[in-house]
C-alpha positions in Angstrom: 104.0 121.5 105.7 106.0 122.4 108.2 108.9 120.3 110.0 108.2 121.1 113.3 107.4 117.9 114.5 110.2 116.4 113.3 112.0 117.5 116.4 109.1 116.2 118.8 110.2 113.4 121.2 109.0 111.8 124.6 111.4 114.4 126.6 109.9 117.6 124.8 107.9 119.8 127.4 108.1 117.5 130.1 105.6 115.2 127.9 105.2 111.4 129.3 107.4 108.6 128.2 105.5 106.2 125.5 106.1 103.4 123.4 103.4 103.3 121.5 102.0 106.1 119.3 98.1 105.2 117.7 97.6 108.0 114.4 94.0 108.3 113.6 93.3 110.4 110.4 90.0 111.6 110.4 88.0 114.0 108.1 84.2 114.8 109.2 83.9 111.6 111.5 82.5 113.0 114.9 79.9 110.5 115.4 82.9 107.7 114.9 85.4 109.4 117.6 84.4 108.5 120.9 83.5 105.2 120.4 86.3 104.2 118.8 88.9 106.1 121.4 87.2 103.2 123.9 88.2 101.0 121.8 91.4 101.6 121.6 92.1 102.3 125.4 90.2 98.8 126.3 92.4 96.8 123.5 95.4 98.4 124.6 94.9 98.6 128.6 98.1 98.8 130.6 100.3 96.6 128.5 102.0 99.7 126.9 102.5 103.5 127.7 100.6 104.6 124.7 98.8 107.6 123.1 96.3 108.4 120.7 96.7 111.0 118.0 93.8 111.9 115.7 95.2 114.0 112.7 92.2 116.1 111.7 92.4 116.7 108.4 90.1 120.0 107.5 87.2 118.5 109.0 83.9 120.6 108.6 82.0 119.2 110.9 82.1 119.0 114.7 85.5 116.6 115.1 87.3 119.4 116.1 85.2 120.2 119.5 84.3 116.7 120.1 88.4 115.9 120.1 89.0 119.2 121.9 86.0 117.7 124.5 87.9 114.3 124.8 90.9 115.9 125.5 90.1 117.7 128.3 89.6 113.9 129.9 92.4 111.9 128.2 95.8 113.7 128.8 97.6 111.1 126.3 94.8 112.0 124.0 96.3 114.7 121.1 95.3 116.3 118.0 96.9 117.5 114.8 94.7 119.3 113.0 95.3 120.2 109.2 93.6 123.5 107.9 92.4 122.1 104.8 92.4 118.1 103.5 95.6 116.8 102.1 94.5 113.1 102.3 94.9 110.1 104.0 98.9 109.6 103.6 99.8 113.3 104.8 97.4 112.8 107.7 99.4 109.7 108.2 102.6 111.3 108.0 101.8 114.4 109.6 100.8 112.0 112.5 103.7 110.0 112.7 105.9 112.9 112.8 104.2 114.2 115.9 104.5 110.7 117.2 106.5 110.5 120.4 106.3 106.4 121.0 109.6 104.3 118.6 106.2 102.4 117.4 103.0 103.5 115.7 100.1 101.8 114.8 97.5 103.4 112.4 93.8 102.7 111.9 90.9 104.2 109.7 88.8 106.7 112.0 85.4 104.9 110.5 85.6 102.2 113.1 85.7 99.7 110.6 89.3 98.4 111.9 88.9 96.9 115.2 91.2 98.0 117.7 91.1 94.5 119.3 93.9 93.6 116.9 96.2 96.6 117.7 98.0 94.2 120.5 99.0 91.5 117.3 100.1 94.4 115.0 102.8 95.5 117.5 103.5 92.5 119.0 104.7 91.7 115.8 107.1 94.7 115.6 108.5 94.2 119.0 109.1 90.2 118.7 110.5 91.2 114.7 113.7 92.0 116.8 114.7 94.9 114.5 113.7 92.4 111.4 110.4 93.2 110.9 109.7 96.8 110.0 105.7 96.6 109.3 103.1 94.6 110.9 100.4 94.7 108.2 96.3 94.0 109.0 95.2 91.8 106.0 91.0 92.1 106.0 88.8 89.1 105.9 85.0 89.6 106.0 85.0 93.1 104.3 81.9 95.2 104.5 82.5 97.4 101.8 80.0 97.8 98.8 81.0 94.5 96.2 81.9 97.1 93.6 84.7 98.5 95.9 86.2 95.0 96.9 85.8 94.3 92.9 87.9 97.4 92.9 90.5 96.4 95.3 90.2 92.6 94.1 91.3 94.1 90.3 93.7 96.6 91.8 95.9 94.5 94.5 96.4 92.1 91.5 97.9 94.2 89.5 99.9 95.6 92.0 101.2 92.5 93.2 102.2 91.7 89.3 104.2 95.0 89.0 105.4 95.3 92.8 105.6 91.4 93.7 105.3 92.9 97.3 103.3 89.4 98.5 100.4 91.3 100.5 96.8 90.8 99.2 95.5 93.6 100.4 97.8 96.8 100.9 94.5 99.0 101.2 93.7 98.0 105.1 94.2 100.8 107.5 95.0 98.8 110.4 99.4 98.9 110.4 101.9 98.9 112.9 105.8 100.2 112.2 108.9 101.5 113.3 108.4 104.9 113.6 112.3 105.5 111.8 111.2 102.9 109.2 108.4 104.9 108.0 110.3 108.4 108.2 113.4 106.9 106.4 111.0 106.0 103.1 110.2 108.8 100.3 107.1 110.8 100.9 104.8 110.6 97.8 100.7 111.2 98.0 99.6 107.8 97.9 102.0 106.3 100.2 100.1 104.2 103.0 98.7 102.1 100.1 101.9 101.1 99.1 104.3 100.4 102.3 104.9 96.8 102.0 106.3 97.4 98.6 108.8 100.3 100.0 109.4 98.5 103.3 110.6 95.3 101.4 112.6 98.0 99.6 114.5 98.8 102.8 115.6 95.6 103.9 113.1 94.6 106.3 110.7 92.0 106.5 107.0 92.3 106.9 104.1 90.2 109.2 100.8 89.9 108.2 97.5 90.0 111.1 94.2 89.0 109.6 91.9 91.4 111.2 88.2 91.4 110.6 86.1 94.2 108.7 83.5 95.6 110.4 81.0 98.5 109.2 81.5 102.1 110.0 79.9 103.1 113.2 78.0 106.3 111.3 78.5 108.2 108.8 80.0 107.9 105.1 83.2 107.3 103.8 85.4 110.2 103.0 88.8 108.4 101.9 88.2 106.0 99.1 88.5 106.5 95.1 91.6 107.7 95.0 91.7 104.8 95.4 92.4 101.3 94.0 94.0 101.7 90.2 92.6 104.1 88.2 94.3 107.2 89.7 97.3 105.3 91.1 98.5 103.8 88.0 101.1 106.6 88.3 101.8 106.1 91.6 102.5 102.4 91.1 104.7 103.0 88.2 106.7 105.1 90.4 107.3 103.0 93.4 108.4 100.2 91.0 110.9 102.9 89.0 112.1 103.3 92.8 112.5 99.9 93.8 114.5 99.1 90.4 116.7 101.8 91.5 117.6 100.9 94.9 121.0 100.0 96.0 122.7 99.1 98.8 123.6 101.2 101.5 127.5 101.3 101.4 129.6 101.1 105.0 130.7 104.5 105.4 133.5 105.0 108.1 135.2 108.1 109.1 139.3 108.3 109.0 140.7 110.2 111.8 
């Protein structure tokens, strides 16, 4: 992928000053889009200089034109658009990447996470004072099927016994962080579900925001068994072989 956007930042091309980035990834969720974009401008109204960034990822339906259409009325309105899926977390890094605002705030493009509690999420970060590095949603009232909360039920235990990261429920979409936090932590397939964990691993505490679950507005679900245990035993047994091996940061100075 490349690293262009790494070198994206409010000043580039004359682009507007924000504070507040919100990454969608999407993959084949047109119906979802434009409802939940007036969501997100009415939870968010004129308290911060904000966009929106949908990161389509290989969608083979009509996102493309319908994000294309809403552009074209929305100038803080962007899209990153992936030529085939990679999956949620690159969508979510490719998006935070292009992000120009110091904070983002991610959410599911199904429109079960309700933007309404986008204002907690970084209110959290900005009154965390440089302490807090992740404002994570927490979901009560899940819609899902009862075999995929049984699923996240089993999972989240058993990542809490190898992790001890304290969150009951890393698999919520709805998360607000410090755009440097994010970028500083290793990039692994996988990653959103396990940010608390790494976060912790950097030092920095961690708020939690119950948000309520909601169904999808249309559609079906396109992100989901990679899911819970099963294929991430791997990837849980990594993040704790990286925890184990974290150190400190040493003070470096330079003598002139």
């Amino acid at each position: 992928m490349s690293d262009s956007f790494s070198t994206l930042n409010a000043a580039d091309l004359g682009a507007p000053l924000v504070a507040v980035s919100i990454v969608v990834p999407v993959r084949n969720e047109e119906g979802n889009i434009a409802p939940l974009i007036a969501e997100i401008v009415a939870a968010l109204g004129e308290r911060w200089p904000f966009e929106i960034i949908y990161v389509n990822d290989g969608s083979t339906d009509g996102t493309a034109a319908k994000l294309g259409e809403l552009m074209r009325e929305r100038d803080n309105l962007r899209q990153i658009r992936h030529a085939e899926s990679c999956g949620q977390s690159a969508a979510v890094r490719s998006g935070v990447r292009a992000a120009r605002g110091d904070i983002v705030a991610t959410l599911d493009g199904d429109g079960q996470n309700n933007p309404a509690f986008l204002p907690d999420l970084i209110g959290a970060i900005e009154t965390g004072g440089g302490r807090v590095g992740l404002a994570a949603g927490q979901r009560v009232g899940r819609k899902d099927t009862e075999f995929k909360r049984m699923q996240s039920r089993i999972a989240n235990k058993v990542r809490n016994a190898i992790l001890k990261d304290g969150t009951r429920d890393t698999g919520c979409g709805m998360k607000a962080f410090r755009r440097d936090v994010f970028l500083s932590m290793p990039y692994f397939d996988g990653l959103h579900r396990f940010l608390p964990a790494l976060v912790r691993r950097e030092g920095y505490d961690i708020a939690y925001v119950d948000v309520i679950d909601r169904p999808r507005h249309s559609g079906v679900s396109n992100y989901g068994f990679f899911d819970r245990l099963w294929i991430g035993i791997m990837d849980l047994l990594g993040v704790w072989w990286l925890i184990r091996r974290k150190r400190a940061t040493p003070v470096a100075t330079e003598v002139k």
